[in-house]
C-alpha positions in Angstrom: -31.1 -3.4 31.6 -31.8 -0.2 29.1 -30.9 -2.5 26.1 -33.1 -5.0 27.1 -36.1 -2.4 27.4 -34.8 -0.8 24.2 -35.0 -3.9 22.8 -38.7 -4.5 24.3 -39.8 -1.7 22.9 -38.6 -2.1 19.5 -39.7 -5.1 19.4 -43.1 -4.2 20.4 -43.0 -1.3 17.3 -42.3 -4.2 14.3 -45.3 -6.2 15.8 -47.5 -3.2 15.9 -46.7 -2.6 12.4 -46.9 -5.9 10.9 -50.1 -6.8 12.3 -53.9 -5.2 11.6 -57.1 -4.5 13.5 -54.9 -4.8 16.7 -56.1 -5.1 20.2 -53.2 -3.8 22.4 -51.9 -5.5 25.2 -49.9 -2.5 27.1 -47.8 -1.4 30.1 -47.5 2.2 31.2 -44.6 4.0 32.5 -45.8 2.8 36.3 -44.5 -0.5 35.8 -40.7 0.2 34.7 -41.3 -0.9 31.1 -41.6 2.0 29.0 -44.7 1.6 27.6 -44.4 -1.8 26.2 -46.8 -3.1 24.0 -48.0 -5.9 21.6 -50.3 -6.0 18.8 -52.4 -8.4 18.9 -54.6 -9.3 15.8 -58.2 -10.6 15.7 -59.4 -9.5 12.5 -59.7 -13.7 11.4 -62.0 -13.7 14.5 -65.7 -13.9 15.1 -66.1 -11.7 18.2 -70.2 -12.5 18.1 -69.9 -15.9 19.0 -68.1 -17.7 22.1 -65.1 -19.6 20.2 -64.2 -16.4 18.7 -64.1 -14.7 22.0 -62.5 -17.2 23.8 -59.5 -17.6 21.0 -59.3 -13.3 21.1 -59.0 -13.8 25.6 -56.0 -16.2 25.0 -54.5 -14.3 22.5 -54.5 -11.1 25.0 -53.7 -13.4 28.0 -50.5 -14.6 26.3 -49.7 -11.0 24.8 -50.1 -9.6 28.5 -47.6 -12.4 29.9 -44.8 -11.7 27.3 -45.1 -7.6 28.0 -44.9 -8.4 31.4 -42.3 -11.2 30.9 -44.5 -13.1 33.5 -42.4 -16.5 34.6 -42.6 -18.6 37.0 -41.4 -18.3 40.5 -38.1 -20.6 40.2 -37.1 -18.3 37.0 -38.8 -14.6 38.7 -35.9 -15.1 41.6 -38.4 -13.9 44.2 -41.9 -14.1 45.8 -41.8 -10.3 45.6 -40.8 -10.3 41.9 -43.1 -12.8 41.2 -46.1 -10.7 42.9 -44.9 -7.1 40.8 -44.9 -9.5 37.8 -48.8 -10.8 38.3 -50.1 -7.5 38.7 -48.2 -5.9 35.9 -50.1 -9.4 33.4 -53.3 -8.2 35.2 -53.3 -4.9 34.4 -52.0 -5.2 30.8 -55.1 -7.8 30.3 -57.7 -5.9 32.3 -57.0 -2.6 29.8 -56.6 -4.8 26.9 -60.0 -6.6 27.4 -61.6 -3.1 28.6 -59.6 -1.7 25.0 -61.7 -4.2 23.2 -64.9 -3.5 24.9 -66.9 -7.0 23.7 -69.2 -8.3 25.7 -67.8 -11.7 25.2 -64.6 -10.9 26.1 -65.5 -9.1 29.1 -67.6 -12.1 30.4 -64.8 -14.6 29.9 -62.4 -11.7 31.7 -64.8 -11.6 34.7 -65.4 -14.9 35.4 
């Protein structure tokens, strides 16, 4: 279990450093992942229109899932699991759409 969080987490450092004008999907100490987080880069992106936004929300959605390693239920093992899992993908998106902070963004988040 440490080696795959070790792992995680240096994982999480080579994308960081690769990649520029991140947004940061991200998982505190609260959710047994050490602080996990991906990079994820936007800086191709035109935040002032609605394509641009939407392509930077799925971006962050599918950043959130793999910090979170969300699955589904057959692969989580439990309804339980599966339930820890969802709220650790919402959080992780929530703060990296409130990271962000573009109005766009936000909208698609909220709706």
């Amino acid at each position: 279990m440490k080696d795959s969080k070790l792992f995680k987490c240096l994982l999480a450092t080579v994308v960081a450093v690769g990649l520029s004008a991140p947004a940061m999907a991200s998982v505190g100490e609260s959710n047994d992942l050490g602080g996990v987080s991906i990079s994820v880069s936007f800086a191709d992106l035109n935040l002032e229109n609605e394509d641009g936004a939407l392509s930077l929300y799925r971006r962050l959605k599918r950043a959130s899932k793999r910090v979170c390693d969300f699955r589904g239920l057959n692969i989580a093992g439990s309804v339980s699991q599966m339930a820890t899992t969802r709220q650790c993908y919402l959080n992780a998106l929530s703060s990296a759409v409130e990271k962000i902070d573009n109005d766009l963004v936000t909208e698609l988040h909220n709706s």
